[in-house]
Structure formats: structure tokens, C-alpha cells
PAKOLPA-203681 format. One record per residue (C-alpha): residue number from 1; x, y, z; residue in three letters. Coordinates in pm, 1 decimal, always signed. Example, Ala and Ser with C-alpha at 12.3 -4.5 7.8 and 13.67 -1.06 7.14 Angstrom:
- 1 / +1230.0 / -450.0 / +780.0 / ala .
- 2 / +1367.0 / -106.0 / +714.0 / ser .
//
This chain:
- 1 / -767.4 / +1693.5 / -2183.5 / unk .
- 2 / -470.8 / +1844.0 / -1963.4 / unk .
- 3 / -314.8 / +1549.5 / -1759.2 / unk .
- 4 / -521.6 / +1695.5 / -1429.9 / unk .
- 5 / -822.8 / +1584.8 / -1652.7 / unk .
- 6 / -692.1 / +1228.8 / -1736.0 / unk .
- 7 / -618.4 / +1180.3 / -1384.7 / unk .
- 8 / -981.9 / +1271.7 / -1307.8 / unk .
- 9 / -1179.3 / +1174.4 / -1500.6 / unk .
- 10 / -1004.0 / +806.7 / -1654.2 / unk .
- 11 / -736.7 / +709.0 / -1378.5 / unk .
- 12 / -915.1 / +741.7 / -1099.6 / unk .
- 13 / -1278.5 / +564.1 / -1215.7 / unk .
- 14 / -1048.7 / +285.4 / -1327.8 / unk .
- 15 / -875.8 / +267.4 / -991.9 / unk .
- 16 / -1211.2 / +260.0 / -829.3 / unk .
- 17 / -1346.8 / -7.7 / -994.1 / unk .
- 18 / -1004.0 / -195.8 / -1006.3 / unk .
- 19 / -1027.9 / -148.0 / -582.5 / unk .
- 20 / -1380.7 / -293.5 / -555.0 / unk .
- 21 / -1318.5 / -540.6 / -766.1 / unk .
- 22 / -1143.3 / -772.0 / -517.1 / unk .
- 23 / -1419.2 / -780.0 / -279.6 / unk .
- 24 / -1702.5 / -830.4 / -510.0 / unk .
- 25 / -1486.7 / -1129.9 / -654.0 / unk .
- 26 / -1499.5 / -1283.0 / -278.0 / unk .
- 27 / -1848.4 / -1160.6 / -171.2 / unk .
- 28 / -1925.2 / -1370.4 / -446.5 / unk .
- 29 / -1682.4 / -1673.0 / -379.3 / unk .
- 30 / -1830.7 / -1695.5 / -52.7 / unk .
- 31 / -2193.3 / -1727.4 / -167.2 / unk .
- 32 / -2085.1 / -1982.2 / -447.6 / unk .
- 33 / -1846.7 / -2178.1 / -231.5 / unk .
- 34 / -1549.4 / -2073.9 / -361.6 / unk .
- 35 / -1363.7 / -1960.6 / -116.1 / unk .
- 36 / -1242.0 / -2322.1 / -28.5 / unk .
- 37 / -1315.2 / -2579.9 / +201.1 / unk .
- 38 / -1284.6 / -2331.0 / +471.8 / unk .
- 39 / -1397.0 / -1975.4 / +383.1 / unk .
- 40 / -1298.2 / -1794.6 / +692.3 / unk .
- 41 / -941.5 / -1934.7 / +620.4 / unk .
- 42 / -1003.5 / -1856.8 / +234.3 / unk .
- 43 / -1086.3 / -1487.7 / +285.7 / unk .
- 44 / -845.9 / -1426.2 / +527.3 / unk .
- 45 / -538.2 / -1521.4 / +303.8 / unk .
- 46 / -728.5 / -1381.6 / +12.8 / unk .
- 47 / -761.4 / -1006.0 / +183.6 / unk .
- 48 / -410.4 / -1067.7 / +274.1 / unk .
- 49 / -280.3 / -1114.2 / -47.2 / unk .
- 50 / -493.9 / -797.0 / -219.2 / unk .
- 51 / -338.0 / -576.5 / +40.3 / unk .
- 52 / +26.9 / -652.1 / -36.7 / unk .
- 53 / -24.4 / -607.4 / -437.5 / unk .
- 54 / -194.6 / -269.4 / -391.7 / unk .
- 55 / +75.6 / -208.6 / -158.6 / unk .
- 56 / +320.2 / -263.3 / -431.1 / unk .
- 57 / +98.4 / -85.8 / -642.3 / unk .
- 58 / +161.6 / +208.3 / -415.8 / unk .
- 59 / +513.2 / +243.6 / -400.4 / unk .
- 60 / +514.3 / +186.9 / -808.6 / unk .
- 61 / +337.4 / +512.9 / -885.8 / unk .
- 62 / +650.8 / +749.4 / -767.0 / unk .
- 63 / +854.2 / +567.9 / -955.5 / unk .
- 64 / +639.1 / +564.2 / -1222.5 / unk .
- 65 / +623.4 / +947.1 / -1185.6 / unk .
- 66 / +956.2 / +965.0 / -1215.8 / unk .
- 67 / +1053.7 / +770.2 / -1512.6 / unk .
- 68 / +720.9 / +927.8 / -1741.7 / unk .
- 69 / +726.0 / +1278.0 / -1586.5 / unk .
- 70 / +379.6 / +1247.1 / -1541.1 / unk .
- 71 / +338.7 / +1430.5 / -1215.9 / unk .
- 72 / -45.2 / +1430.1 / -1246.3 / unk .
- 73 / -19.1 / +1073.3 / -1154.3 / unk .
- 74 / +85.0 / +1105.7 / -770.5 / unk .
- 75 / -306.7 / +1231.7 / -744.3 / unk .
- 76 / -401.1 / +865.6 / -771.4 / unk .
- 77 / -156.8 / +786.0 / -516.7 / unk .
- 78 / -396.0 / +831.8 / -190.7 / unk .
- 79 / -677.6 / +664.7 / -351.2 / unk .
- 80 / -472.2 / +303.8 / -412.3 / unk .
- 81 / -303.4 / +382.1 / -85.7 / unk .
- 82 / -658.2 / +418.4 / +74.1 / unk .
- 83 / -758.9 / +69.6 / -89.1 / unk .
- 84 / -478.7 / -45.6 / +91.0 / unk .
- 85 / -627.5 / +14.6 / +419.7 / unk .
- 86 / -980.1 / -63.6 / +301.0 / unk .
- 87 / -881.8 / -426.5 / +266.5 / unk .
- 88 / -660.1 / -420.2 / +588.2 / unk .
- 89 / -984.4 / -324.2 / +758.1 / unk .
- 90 / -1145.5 / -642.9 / +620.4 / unk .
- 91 / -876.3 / -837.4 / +668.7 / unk .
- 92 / -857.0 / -761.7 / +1045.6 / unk .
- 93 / -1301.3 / -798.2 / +1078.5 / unk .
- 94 / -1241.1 / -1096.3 / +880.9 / unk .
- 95 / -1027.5 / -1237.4 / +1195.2 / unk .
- 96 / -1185.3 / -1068.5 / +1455.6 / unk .
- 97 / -1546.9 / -1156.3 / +1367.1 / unk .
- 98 / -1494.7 / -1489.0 / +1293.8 / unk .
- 99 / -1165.8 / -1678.5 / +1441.8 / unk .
- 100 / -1223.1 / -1461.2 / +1796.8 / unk .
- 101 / -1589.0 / -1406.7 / +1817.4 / unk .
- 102 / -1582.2 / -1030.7 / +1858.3 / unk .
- 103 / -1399.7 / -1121.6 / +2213.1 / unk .
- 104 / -1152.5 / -813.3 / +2234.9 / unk .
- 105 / -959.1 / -1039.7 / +2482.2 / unk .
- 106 / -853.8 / -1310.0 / +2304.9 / unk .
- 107 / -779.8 / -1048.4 / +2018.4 / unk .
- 108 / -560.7 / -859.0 / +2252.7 / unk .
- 109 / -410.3 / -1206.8 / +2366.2 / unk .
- 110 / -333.3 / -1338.2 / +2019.1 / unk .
- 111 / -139.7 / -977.6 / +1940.3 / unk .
- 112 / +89.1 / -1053.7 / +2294.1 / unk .
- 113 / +111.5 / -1400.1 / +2244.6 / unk .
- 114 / +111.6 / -1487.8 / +1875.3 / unk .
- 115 / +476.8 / -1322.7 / +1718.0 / unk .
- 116 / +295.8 / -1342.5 / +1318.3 / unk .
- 117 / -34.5 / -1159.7 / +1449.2 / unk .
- 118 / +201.7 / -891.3 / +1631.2 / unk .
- 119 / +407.5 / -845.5 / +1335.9 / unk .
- 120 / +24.9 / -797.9 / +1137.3 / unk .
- 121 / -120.6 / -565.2 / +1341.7 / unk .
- 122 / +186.7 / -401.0 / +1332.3 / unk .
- 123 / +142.7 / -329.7 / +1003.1 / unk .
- 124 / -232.5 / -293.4 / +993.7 / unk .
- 125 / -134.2 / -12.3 / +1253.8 / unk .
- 126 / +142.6 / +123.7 / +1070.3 / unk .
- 127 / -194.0 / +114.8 / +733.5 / unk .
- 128 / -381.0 / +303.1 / +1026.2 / unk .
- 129 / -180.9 / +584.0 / +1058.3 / unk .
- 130 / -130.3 / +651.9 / +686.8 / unk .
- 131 / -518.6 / +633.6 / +634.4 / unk .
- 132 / -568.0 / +882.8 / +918.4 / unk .
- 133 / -286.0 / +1135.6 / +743.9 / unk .
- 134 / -380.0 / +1091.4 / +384.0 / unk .
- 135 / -615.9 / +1450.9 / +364.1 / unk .
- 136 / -512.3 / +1727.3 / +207.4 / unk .
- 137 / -528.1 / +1899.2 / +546.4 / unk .
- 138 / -334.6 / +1670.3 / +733.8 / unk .
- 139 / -73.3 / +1748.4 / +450.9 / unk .
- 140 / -113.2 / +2071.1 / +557.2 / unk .
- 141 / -84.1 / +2067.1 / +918.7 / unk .
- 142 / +200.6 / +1776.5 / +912.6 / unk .
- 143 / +435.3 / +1940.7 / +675.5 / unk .
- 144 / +784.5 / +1790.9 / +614.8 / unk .
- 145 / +635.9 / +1551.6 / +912.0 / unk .
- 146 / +399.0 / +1386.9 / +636.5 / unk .
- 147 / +701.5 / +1274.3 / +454.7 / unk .
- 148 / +831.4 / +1065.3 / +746.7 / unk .
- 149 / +525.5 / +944.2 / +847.2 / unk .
- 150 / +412.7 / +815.2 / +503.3 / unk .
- 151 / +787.9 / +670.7 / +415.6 / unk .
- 152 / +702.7 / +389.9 / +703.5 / unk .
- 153 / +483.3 / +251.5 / +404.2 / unk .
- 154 / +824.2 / +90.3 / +322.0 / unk .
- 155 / +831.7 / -43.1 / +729.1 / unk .
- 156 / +471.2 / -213.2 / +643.1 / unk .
- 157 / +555.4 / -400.3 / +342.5 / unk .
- 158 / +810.0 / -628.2 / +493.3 / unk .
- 159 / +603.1 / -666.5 / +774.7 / unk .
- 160 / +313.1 / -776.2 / +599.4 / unk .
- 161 / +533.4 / -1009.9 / +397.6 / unk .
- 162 / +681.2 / -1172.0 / +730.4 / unk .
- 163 / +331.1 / -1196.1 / +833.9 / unk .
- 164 / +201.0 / -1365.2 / +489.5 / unk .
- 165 / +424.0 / -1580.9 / +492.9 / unk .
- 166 / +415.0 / -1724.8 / +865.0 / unk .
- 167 / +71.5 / -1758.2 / +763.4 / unk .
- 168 / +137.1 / -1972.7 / +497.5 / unk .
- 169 / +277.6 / -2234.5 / +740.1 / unk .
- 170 / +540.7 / -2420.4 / +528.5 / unk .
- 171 / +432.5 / -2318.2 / +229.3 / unk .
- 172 / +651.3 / -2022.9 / +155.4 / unk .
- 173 / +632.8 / -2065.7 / -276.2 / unk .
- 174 / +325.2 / -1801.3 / -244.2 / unk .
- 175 / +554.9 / -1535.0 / -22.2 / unk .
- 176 / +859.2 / -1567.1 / -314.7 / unk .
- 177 / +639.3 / -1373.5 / -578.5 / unk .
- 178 / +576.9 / -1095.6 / -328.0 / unk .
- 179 / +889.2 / -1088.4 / -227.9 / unk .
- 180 / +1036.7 / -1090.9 / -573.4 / unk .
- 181 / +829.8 / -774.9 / -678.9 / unk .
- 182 / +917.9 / -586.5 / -372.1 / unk .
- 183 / +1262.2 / -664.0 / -423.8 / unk .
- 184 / +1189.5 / -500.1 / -798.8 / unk .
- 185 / +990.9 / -264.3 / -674.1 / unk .
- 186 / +1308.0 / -138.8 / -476.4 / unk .
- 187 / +1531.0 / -128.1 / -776.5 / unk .
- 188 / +1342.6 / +19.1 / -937.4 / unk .
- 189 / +1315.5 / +295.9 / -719.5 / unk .
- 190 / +1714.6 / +372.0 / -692.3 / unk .
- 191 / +1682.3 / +346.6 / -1055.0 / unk .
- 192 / +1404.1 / +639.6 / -1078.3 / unk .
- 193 / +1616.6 / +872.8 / -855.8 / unk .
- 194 / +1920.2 / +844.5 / -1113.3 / unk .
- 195 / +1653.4 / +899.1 / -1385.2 / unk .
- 196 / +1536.0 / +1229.5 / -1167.9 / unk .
- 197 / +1864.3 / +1366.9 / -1077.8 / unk .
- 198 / +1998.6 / +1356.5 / -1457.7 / unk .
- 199 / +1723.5 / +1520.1 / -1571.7 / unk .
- 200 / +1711.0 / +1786.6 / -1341.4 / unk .
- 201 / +2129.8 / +1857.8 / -1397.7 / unk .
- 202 / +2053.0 / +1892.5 / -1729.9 / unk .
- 203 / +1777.0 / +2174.5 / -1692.9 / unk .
- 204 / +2010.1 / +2357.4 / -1431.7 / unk .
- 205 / +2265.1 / +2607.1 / -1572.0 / unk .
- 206 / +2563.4 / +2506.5 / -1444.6 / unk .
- 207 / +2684.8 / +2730.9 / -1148.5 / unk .
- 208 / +2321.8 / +2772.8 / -999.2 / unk .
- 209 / +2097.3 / +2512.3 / -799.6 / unk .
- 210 / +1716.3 / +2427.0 / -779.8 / unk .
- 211 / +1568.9 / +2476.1 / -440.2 / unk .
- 212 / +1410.2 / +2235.2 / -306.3 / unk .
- 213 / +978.4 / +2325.5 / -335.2 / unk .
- 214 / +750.9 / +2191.2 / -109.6 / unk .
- 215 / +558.1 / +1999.1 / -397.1 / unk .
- 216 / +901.5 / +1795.6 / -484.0 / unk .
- 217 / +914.8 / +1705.3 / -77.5 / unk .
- 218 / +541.5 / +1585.5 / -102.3 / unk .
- 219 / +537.2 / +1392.3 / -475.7 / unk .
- 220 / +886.2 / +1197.7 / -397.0 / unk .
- 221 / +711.9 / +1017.7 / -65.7 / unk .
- 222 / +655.1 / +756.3 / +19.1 / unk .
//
């Protein structure tokens, strides 16, 4: 199988069933009483914390691309991204249904009011916007554009981590972890440009240059 095929027909069926598998785990928590003694609370943080490893998970696969020179794998990128946003969506029913009731007021007053919900839906808006640009079209249509919009992934990240971890109260041991792996995750990233820009000065002759194509613009973001 060429590496279009892997991506296909292995990655991607793994991904999906790695993305469900989160919310069958809680559907099934909640109808077992597992979710602790208060499930609304349970879910919430639960959702939370899915959406900041896929997150991770996200901004891993460039790198990832980088260091293997598997550029086949940036196909899978949207679909983890998408995940992302799939569990943001809960996350924010999750709260709406059931702390406010479905009353779009007190929603609205929580966001003006409430610094660690504004800093959320922040985020979840920031999640919005990258959902609603992820198409192939859009890609299109954006251009070099789609590059800065989908580099505020690294905007959302920190906010959802300030937001996690007001959440937590005084509990700020479950935050660390997160933060640690973003932290890596960052590294790792400088690291994976070095990696890139060695191996393409050693496939240039010296004297000429490598322009720029419009595939490198679009695999390197976020």
C-alpha cells in the first residue's frame, strides 16, 4: 500500500474509533454511575480534559511529519482536529443544558461575568472557527489566510489550559500534566523545524534555493 493508502484505509479507522471512544466511555459512566457523585460536574471536567489531549494530539502530527517524512500523515490532521471540536460541542451542551437550563441569558451572563467561562468560550470560539475552515474548499478560497487562521490553534490551547485549571478550583496537580506536554509539545516543534531545514540544505545544490509551494505553506500549519 502507498502511504495515501495507509492513511486511508488504517490511520484514519483507528482515529475514528480512538475519537468515539471517549464518549461511549462516559455515555456509559453516566448510566452505571460512574461519572461521580455529581455527573453533570463529572462530564463536564471529563469533556474538558478529552479536548485538550486531542488538542495536543493535533499539534503533534506536524511535528511528527516532520521528523518521519511521512507527509501522508497531515491527512489525518483535520479529522483529530475535528474531534477536537466534536467534544468542545459537548462540552459547551453539557453546561448549557444542564448548569443554565437552556436559558441563553444566564449563558450570556456567565460569559460577561465569569473571567474562566470567558476565557472557555474563548477558546470554544477560537475551536469554532477552525471547524468552520477545515474543508478542502475553504482551503481553497482562504489561501495563505488558512495558515493564520488555523495557527490560533496555538491561542486555544493555553486558553483552554487557563480555563481547566480555574476549573479545578485549588486543585491545580491535574493542569501540571497538560501543561507539561504542551510545554513538550512546543519543543518539540522548534526541534522539528531544525530537523526540516537540515534536510532540505542538504537536497539543495548549493548556490540555488527551493521556492516556497503552496503544499509546504498548508502541511507546516498549524
Amino acid at each position: 500500500m502507498t502511504a495515501n493508502q495507509i492513511v486511508r484505509r488504517i490511520v484514519k479507522p483507528v482515529l475514528w474509533v480512538a475519537g468515539l471512544s471517549p464518549l461511549a466511555w462516559m455515555l456509559y459512566a453516566g448510566f452505571t454511575g460512574g461519572l461521580t457523585a455529581d455527573p453533570v460536574k463529572g462530564a463536564t471536567h471529563f469533556t474538558g480534559r478529552v479536548i485538550l489531549v486531542i488538542l495536543l494530539i493535533t499539534l503533534m502530527v506536524t511535528t511528527i511529519r516532520r521528523f518521519t517524512g511521512w507527509n501522508a500523515l497531515i491527512q489525518a490532521r483535520r479529522l483529530i482536529g475535528l474531534f477536537a471540536f466534536f467534544y468542545a460541542v459537548i462540552h459547551l451542551l453539557i453546561y448549557f443544558v444542564f448548569d443554565r437550563g437552556l436559558v441563553f441569558a444566564e449563558l450570556g451572563e456567565d460569559i460577561a461575568k465569569r473571567p474562566y467561562i470567558t476565557v472557555g468560550f474563548t477558546a470554544w470560539l477560537i475551536l469554532l472557527a477552525l471547524a468552520v475552515t477545515s474543508p478542502r474548499a475553504m482551503v481553497r478560497r482562504l489561501g495563505r489566510r488558512w495558515q493564520t487562521v488555523h495557527r490560533l490553534i496555538w491561542v486555544a490551547v493555553p486558553l483552554g489550559l487557563l480555563h481547566f485549571a480555574w476549573a479545578q478550583k485549588q486543585d491545580l496537580r491535574p493542569t501540571l500534566g497538560y501543561v507539561a506536554f504542551f510545554a513538550i509539545v512546543i519543543l518539540l516543534r522548534f526541534a522539528s523545524g531544525s530537523v526540516v531545514a537540515t534536510r532540505r540544505s542538504a537536497a539543495v545544490p548549493a548556490g540555488t534555493s527551493r521556492p516556497a509551494t503552496r503544499l509546504d505553506a498548508s502541511a507546516d500549519a498549524p
